[in-house]
VOGU-3710 file (C-alpha; in Angstrom, 3 decimals, decimal comma):
1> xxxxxxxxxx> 25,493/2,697/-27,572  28,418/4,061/-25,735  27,230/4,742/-21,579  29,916/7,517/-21,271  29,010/9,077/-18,050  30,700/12,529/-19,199  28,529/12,591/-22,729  25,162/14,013/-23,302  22,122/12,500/-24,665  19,507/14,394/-26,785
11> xxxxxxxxxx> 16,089/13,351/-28,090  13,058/15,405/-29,295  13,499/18,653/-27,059  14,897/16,868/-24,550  18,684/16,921/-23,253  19,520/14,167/-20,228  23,256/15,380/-18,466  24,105/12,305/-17,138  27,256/14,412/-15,039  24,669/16,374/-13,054
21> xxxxxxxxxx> 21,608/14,280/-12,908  19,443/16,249/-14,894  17,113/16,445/-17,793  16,164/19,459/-19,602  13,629/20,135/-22,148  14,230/22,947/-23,574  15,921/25,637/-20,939  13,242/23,932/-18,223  14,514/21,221/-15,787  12,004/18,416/-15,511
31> xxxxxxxxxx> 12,116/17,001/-11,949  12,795/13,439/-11,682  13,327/11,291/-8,322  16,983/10,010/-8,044  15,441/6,372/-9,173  13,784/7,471/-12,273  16,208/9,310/-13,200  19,074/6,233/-13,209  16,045/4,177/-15,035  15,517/6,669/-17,846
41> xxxxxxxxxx> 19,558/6,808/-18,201  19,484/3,141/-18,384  16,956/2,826/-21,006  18,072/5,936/-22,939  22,034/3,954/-23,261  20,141/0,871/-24,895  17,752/2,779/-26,455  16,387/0,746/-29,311  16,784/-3,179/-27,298  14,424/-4,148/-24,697
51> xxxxxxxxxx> 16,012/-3,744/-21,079  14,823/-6,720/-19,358  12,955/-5,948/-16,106  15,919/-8,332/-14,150  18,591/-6,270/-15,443  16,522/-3,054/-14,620  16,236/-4,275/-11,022  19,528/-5,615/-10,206  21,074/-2,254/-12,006  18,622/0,266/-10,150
61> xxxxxxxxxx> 17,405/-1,637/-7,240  21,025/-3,506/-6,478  20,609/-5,531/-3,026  17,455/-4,334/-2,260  14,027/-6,408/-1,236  11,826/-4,727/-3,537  9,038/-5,856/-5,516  8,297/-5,388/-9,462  5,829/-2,725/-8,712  8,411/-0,427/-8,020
71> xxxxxxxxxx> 9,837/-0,856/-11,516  6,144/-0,161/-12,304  5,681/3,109/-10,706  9,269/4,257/-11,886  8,410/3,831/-15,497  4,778/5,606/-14,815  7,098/8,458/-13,493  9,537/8,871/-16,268  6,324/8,795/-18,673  5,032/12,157/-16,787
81> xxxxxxxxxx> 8,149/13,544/-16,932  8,129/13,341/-20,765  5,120/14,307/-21,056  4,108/10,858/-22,959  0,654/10,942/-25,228  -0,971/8,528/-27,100  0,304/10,356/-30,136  4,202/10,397/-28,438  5,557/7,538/-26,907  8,935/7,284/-25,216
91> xxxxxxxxxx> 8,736/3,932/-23,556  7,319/1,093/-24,800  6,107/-1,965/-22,496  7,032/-5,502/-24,014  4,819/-7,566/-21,921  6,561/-10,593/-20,389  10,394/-9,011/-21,367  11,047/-5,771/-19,716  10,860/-1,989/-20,934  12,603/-0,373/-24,934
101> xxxxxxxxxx> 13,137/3,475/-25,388  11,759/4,417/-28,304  12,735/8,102/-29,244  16,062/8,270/-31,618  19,068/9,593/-29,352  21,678/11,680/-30,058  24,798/10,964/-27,834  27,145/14,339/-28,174  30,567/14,816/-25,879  30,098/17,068/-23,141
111> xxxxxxxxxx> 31,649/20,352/-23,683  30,497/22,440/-20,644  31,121/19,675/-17,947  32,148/23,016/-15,682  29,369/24,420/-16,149  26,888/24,579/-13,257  23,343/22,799/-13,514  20,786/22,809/-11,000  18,838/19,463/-10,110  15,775/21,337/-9,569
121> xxxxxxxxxx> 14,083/24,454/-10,516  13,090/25,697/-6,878  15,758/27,446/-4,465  18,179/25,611/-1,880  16,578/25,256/1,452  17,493/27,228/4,250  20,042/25,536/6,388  16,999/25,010/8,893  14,980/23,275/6,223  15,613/20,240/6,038
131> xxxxxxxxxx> 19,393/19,905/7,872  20,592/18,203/11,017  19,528/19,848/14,319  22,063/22,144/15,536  22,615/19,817/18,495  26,469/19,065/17,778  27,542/15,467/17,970  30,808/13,891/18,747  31,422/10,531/17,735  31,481/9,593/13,721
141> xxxxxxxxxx> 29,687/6,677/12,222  31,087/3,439/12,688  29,706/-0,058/11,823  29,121/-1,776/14,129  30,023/-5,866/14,658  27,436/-8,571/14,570  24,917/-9,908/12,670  21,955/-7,054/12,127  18,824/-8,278/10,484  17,325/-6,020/7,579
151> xxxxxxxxxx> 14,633/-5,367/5,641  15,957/-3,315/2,618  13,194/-3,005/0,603  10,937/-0,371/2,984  12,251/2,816/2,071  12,921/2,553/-1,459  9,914/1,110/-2,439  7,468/3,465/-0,673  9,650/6,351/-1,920  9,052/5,255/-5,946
161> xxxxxxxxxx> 5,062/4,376/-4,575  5,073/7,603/-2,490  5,760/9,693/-5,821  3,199/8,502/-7,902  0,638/8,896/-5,384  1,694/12,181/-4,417  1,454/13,603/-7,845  -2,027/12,090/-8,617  -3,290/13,365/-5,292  -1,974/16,673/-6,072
171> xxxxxxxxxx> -3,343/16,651/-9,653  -6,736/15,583/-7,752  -7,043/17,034/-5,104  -4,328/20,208/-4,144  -3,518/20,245/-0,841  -5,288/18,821/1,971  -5,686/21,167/4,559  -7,939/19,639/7,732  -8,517/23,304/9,470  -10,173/21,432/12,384
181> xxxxxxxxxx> -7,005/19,565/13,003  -3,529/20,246/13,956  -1,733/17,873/11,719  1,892/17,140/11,754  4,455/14,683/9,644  6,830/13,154/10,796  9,808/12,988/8,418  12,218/9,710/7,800  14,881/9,800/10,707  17,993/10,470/9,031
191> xxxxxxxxxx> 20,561/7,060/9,737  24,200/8,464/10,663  25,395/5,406/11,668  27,747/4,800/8,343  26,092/1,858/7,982  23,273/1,231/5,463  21,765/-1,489/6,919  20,902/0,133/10,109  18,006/2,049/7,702  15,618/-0,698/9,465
201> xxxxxxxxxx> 16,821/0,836/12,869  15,826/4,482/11,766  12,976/3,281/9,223  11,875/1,908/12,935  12,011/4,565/14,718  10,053/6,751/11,993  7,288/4,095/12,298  7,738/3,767/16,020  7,023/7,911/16,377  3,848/7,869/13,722
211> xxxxxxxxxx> 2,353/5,047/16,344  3,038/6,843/19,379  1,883/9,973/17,953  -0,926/9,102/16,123  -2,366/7,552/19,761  -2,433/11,058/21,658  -5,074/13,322/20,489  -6,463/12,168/17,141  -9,780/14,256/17,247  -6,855/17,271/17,518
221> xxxxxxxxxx> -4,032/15,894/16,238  -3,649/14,212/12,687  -0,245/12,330/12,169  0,175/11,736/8,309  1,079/8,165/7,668  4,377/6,220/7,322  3,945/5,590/3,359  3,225/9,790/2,687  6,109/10,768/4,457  8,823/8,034/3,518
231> xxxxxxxxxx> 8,667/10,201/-0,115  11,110/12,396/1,719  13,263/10,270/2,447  16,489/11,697/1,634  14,783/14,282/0,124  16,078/17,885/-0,492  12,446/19,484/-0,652  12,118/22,192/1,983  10,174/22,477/4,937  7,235/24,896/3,211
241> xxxxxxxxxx> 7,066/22,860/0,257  6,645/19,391/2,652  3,892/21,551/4,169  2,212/22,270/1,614  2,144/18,831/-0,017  1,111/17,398/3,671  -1,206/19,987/4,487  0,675/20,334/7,679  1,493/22,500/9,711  4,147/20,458/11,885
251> xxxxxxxxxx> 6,989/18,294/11,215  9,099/16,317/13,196  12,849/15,657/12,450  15,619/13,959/13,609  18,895/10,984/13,229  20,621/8,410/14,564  24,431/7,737/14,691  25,783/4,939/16,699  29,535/3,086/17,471  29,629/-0,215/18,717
261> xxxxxxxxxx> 27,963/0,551/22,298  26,286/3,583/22,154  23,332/4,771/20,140  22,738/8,598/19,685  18,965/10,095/18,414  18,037/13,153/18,218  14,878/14,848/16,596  13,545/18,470/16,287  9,810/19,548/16,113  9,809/23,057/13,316
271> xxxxxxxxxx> 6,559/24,845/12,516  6,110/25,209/9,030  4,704/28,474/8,395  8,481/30,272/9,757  10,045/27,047/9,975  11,448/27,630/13,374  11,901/25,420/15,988  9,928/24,787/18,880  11,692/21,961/20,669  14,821/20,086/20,014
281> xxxxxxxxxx> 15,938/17,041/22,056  18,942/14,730/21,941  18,756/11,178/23,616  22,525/9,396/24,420  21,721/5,487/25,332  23,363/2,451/25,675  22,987/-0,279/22,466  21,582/-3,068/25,105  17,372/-3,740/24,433  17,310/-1,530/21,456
291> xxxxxxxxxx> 13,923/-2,315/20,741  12,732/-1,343/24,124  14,872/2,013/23,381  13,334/2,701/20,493  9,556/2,534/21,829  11,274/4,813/24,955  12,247/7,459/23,054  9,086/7,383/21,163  7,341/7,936/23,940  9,533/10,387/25,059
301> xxxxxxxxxx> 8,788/12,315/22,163  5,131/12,648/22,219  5,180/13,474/25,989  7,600/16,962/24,730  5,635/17,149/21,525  2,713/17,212/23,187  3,382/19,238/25,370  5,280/21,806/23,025  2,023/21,796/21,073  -0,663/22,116/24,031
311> xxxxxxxxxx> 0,518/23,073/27,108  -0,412/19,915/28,744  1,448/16,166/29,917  0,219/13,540/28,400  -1,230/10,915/30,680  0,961/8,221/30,023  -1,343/5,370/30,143  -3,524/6,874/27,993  -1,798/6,710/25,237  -0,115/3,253/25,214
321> xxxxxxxxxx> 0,287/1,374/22,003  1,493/-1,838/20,869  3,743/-1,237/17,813  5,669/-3,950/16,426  9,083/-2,894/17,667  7,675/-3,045/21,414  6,542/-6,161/21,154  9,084/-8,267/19,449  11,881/-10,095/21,602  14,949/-9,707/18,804
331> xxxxxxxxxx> 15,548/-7,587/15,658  15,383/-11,199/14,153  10,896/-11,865/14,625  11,052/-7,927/13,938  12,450/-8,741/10,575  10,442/-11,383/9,842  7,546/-9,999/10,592  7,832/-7,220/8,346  8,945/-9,479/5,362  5,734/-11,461/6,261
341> xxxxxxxxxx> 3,581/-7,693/5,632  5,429/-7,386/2,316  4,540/-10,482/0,899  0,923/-10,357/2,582  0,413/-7,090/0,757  1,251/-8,285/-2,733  -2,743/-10,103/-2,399  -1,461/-13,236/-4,414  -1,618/-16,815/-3,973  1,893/-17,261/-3,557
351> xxxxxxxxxx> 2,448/-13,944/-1,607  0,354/-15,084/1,425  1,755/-18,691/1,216  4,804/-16,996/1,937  3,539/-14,765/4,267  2,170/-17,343/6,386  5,893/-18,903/6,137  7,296/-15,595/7,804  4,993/-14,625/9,860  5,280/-18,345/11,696
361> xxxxxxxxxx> 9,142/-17,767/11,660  8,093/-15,085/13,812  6,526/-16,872/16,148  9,381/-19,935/16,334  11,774/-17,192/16,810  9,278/-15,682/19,742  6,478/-17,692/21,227  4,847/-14,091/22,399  4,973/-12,281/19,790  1,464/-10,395/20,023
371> xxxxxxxxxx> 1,532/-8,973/16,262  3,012/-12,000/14,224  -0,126/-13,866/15,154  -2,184/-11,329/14,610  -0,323/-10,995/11,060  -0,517/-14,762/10,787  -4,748/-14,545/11,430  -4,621/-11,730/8,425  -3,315/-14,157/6,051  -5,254/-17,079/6,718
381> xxxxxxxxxx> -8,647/-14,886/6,920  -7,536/-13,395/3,384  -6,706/-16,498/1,993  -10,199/-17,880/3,073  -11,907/-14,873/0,920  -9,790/-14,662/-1,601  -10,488/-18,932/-2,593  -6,998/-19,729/-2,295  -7,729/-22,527/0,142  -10,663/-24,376/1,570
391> xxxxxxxxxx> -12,228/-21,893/4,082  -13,084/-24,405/6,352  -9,367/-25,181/7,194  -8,205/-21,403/6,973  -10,659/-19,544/8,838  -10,742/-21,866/12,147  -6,852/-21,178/11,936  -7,342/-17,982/11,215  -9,426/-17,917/14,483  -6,871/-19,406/16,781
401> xxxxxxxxxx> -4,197/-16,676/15,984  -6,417/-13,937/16,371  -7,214/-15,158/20,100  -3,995/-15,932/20,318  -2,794/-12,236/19,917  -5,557/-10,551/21,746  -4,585/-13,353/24,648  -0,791/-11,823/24,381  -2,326/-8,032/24,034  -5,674/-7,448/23,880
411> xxxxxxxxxx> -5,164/-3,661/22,862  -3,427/-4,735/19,229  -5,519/-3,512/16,990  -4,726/-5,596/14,292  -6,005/-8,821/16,175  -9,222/-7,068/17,027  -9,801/-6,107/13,059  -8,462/-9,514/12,015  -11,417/-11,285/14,363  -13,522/-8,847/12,523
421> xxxxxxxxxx> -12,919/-10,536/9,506  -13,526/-13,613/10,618  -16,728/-12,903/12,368  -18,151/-10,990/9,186  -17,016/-13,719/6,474  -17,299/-16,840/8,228  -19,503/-16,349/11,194  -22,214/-14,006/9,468  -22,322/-12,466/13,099  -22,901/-8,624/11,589
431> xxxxxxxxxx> -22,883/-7,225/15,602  -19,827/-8,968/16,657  -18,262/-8,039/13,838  -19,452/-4,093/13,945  -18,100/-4,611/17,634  -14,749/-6,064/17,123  -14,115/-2,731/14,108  -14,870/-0,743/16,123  -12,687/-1,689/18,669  -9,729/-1,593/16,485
441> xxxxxxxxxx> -10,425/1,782/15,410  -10,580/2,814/18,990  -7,337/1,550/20,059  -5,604/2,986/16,644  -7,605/5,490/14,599  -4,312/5,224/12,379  -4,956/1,467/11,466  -5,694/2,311/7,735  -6,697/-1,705/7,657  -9,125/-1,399/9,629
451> xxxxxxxxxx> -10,657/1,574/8,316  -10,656/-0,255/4,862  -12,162/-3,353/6,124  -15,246/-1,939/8,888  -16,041/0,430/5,156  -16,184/-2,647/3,219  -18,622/-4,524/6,232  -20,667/-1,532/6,198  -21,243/-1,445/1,956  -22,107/-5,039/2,328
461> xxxxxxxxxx> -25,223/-3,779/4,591  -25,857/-1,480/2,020  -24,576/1,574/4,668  -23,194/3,147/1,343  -22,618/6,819/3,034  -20,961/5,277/6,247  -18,880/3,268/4,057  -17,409/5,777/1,975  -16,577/7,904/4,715  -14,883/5,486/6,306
471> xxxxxxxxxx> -13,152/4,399/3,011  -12,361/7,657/2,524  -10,636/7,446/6,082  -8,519/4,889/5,019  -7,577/6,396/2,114  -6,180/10,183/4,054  -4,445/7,383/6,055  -2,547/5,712/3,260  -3,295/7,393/0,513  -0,633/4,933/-2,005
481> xxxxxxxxxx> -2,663/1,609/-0,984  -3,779/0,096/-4,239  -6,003/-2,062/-2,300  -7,361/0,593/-0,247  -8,102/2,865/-3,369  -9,879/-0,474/-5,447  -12,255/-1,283/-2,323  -13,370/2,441/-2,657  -13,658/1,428/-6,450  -15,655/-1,274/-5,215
491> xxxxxxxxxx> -18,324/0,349/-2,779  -18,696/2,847/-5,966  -19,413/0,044/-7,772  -22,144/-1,819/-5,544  -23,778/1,812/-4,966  -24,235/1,767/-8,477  -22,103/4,634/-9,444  -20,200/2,477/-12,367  -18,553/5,884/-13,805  -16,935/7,336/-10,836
501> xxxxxxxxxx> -16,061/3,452/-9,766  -14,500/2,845/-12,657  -12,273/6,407/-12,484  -10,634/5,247/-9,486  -9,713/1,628/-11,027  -8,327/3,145/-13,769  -6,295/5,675/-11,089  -5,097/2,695/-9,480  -4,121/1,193/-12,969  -2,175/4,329/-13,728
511> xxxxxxxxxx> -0,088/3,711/-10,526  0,006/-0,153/-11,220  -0,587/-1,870/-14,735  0,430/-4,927/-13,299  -2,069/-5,038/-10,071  -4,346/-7,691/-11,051  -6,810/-6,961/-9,157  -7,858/-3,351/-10,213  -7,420/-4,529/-13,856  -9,967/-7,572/-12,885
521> xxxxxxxxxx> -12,610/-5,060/-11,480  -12,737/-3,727/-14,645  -14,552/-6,783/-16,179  -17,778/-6,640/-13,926  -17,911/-2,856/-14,759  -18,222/-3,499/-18,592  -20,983/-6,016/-17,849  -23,080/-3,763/-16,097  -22,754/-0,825/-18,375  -23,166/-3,349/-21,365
531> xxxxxxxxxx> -19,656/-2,889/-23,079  -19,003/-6,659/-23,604  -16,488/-6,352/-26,563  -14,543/-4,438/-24,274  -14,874/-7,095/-21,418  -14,282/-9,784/-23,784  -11,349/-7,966/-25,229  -9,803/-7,664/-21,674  -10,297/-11,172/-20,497  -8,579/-12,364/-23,765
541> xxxxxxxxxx> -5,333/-10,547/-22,977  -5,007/-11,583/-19,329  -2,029/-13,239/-18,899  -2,265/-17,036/-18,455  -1,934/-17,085/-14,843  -4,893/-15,073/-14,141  -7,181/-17,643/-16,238  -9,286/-19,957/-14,236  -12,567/-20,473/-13,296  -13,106/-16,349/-12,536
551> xxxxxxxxxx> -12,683/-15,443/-16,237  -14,772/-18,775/-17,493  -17,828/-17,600/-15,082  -17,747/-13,703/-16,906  -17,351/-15,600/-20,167  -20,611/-17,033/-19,597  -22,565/-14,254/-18,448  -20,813/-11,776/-20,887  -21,394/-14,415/-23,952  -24,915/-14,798/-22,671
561> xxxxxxxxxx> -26,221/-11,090/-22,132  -24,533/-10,240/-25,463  -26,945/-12,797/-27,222  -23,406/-15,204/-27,671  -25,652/-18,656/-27,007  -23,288/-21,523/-28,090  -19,982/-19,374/-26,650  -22,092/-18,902/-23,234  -22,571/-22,750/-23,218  -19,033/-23,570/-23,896
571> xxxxxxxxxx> -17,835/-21,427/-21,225  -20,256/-22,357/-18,257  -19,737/-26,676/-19,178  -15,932/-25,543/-18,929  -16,087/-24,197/-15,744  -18,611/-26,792/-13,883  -16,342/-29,360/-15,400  -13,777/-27,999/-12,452  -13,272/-30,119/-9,593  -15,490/-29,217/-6,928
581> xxxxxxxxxx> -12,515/-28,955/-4,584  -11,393/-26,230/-6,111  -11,787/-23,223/-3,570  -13,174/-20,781/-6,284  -15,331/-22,881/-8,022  -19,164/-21,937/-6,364  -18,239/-18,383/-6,365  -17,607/-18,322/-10,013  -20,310/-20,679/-10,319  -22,842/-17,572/-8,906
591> xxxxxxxxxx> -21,452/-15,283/-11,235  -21,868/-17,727/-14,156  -25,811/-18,521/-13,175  -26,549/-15,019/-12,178  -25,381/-14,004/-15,345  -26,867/-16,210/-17,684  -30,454/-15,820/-15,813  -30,802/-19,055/-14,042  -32,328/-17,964/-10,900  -33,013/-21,515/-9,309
601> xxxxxxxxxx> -29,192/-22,535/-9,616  -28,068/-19,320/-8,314  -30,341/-20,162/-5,349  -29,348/-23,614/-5,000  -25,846/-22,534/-5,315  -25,920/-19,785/-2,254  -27,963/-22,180/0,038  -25,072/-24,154/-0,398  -22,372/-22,036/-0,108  -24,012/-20,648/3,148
611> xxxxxxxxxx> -23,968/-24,352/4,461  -20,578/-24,050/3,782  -19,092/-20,955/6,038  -18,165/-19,493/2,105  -17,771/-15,653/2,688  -19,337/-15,994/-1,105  -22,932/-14,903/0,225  -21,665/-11,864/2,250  -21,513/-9,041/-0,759  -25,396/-10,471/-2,038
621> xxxxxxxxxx> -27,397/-7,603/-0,823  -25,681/-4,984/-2,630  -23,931/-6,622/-5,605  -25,807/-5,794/-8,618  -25,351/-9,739/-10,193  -28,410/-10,103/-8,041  -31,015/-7,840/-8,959  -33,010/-9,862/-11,140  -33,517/-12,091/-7,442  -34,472/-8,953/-5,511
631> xxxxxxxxxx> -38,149/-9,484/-3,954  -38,247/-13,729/-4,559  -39,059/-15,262/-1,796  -35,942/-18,019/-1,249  -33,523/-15,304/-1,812  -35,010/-12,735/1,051  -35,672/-15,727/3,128  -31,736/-16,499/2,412  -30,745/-12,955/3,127  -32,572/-13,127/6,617
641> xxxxxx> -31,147/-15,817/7,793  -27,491/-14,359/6,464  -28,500/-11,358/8,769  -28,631/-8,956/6,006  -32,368/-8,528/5,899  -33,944/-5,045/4,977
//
């Protein structure tokens, strides 16, 4: 099919202008981000052949460090924009390959190319909506020499994230409004500088203001979080409708433009409700230390916001923070620790082995680099409870970064939640633990992290109330996590509420197919509700990589409870034919013996894997696998010394 960019292509009631960037169905524009709108072109111009995801990345995504998962939420977009059913499909998945449009197409020459076609079906903003501050500046953008590290893959991958979230929190939940709280955004800094990589400078700065921010006032003052607002990133949505999709009544504004020596910021604070401004500020620095300017200005910022917004100063000391930025010698150990978050956040095998990788770059590149260790004691404390290598090794390492940071800064937050970990899955110290959360918390009541993880230590104690108000903290914080969202599928789950834990996999699945995770979650659920074709079915059609002992162990009990004797057998010899080196083998041993009913292995099995450090025994009080066990006499004898006794 001919990609003439001047032509027209029709299909159903739909009509896609590829001139003006628009699709129409009917005489309605359907609104479509920038990104799924070049994704449904490029699917709709080979409609009929299978666009490979590779091609789909390079063509939309070109130079970029972004992960599949964007493609993901792109393609979940275009479907709600067509308005796809079970009954109507427009875009069909071929797993392993990539993505074919379905619909016929109808590709007619463009006879009103003069005519004019709005992007969107809402007015233009008012010049003050969502334009430069009226502050006039001199200088244009140049680029500037030397070598600039970047991370390219931040802002358009929490944009296409940011999207999909935004819509399904809308659909869910309409606009959060916290009356008890003032509660402000603030928006990506525009980058003037004429020079696309220098988005990690004003990507930086964004970040850098949320931190400072978010530490003033936060039983008065909400700050939504960096992921929410990065969906307006060169955005044209006005200032009332931000509000009302942020449920805030501030927002913060501002740019950066910069020559070769001088860098040039300036950002505006506009109340929503008349959109005018209350303060405007421009800041005119030298390039030398421009990490140490951007954590200045920051600071500078809060001090007038604050003060804009109260009355009052600040008291400086009060509201320190440690962001990354501040802490980091060179752009170059900022870089690589934020390539070392990406990959940590993917929560695979081979996405912390390379997030260890960057995350010690870090530290080569700067020995005192507070929040690469911390990063670094993340990873190996995740890798520990996730059986990707022999906890023994991992956590002890884990350990020694975690000190290490808190020796460098002992108000990063991150450290003290990362010795949380530890303490709670390898120590079974519940109080240090409790402590250490808490602590983290206190020194950033942003720290979405740490919200998540003190919520999952308090389900394990069976706290189910705490820990779904603290989930649910984590979740206001960041509400696009997939991780965050499945551990609130997950305290559901232990708490026994199977059908509104398994809503919230299945919203995480609509963001994600792919996230293996969520999709695995849905396996125990079938169990316990007793749908075991349907668990069966699902295990069957995981791809081969996410076979292993896991799915052999839900064989067995599946197989068993479903009266499947010989299959059950099969299954269970398979899997304690594994090596027992294997770091996942005695957890998916416990799920095998609890589900077949043999109460004295499943004993035997967590005596020994508390002998071992294995954060395996941690989730027994409240996982449902162990019910039948509830009352005997090893097992509460067990749980006591654990320290999770009634």
């Amino acid at each position: 099919m001919s990609s003439l960019i001047s032509n027209l292509y029709e299909f159903d009631e739909f009509r896609l202008d590829p001139k003006n960037r628009v699709l129409r169905r009917g005489g309605t524009t359907v609104p479509l981000t920038p990104k799924a709108f070049h994704v449904l072109l490029l699917l709709i111009q080979n409609a009929g052949r299978v666009v490979t995801k590779d091609e789909l990345m390079k063509t939309v995504w070109p130079d970029s460090f972004v992960e599949e998962s964007n493609l993901t939420q792109t393609i979940f977009m275009v479907r709600k924009a067509l308005d796809e059913t079970a009954d109507r499909r427009y875009v069909l998945n071929v797993q392993g390959q990539g993505y074919r449009f379905l619909a016929p197409v109808r590709e007619t020459a463009n006879g009103e190319a003069e005519i004019e076609v709005p992007g969107i079906d809402t007015p233009e903003p008012p010049p003050s909506a969502r334009s430069t501050p009226e502050i006039q500046l001199q200088s244009q953008p140049q680029r500037a020499d030397g070598k600039w590290s970047v991370v390219a893959f931040a802002g358009i991958a929490l944009v296409v994230i940011a999207a999909c979230a935004l819509w399904i929190w809308r659909s869910r939940h309409g606009t959060v409004e916290r009356p008890d709280r003032t509660m402000l955004a603030v928006l990506p800094f525009e980058n003037f500088t004429g020079d696309p990589g220098q988005e990690y400078f004003s990507d930086g700065l964004t970040e850098e203001m949320i931190n400072q921010l978010g530490g003033l006032d936060p039983a008065h003052l909400g700050v939504i979080a960096r992921t929410s607002v990065m969906h307006y990133k060169s955005s044209q949505e006005s200032i009332p409708q931000i509000g009302k999709d942020l449920g805030v009544q501030y927002v913060i504004e501002g740019s950066v433009r910069r020559d070769s020596e001088r860098v040039r910021i300036t950002a505006q604070l506009i109340q929503v409700k008349d959109q005018s401004r209350l303060w405007a500020r421009e800041y005119d620095r030298d390039l030398s230390h421009l990490l140490e300017l951007q954590a200045e200005i920051a600071r500078e910022v809060a001090n007038e916001i604050e003060f804009s917004l109260s009355g009052r100063r600040p008291i400086e000391a009060a509201h320190k923070t440690a962001p990354p930025a501040a802490e980091a010698k060179s752009y170059e150990a900022y870089d690589l620790y934020l390539k070392g978050r990406y990959f940590w956040n993917k929560r695979t095998a081979e996405g912390f082995q390379q997030a260890a990788d960057y995350f010690q770059q870090a530290i080569d590149t700067d020995a005192n680099y507070g929040r690469a260790y911390a990063g670094l004691a993340d990873t190996f404390s995740l890798m520990s409870t996730w059986y990707t290598g022999p906890q023994n090794e991992l956590m002890p390492k884990a350990r020694t970064a975690a000190l290490r940071a808190l020796e460098l800064d002992e108000s990063l937050a991150e450290a003290h939640a990362s010795l949380a970990l530890i303490k709670e899955n390898y120590d079974y110290d519940w109080s240090g633990s409790e402590k250490e959360f808490q602590r983290a918390i206190q020194l950033n009541p942003q720290y979405s992290t740490g919200h998540q993880w003190y919520a999952e230590f308090l389900s394990w104690q069976g706290r189910f109330e705490e820990a779904l108000a603290e989930s649910d903290q984590a979740r206001r914080l960041d509400p696009l996590s997939l991780i965050i969202i499945s551990d609130y599928a997950s305290i559901l789950y232990d708490s026994r509420q199977y059908d509104a834990a398994v809503k919230e996999i299945r919203s995480v699945l609509e963001l994600d197919p792919s996230f293996a995770h969520a999709r695995g979650m849905m396996i125990p659920y079938y169990f316990q509700v007793g749908r075991y074709d349907e668990a069966i079915d699902l295990i069957t059609h995981l791809p081969e990589r996410e076979h292993g002992p896991w799915t052999l162990a839900w064989k067995a009990a599946i197989y068993s409870r479903s009266g499947h004797a010989e299959e059950a057998r099969r299954a269970l010899t398979e899997l304690e034919q594994i090596p027992r080196s294997r770091p996942d083998r005695t957890a998916s041993l416990l799920i095998a013996y609890s589900g077949t009913g043999q109460k004295k292995r499943v004993i035997e099995t967590l005596q020994k894997a508390y002998s071992e450090h294995s954060s395996a025994v941690v989730q027994i009080k409240v996982d449902p696998l162990y019910d039948p066990l509830r009352g005997d006499p090893q097992f509460e004898d067990l749980l006591r010394r654990i320290g999770l006794e009634h």
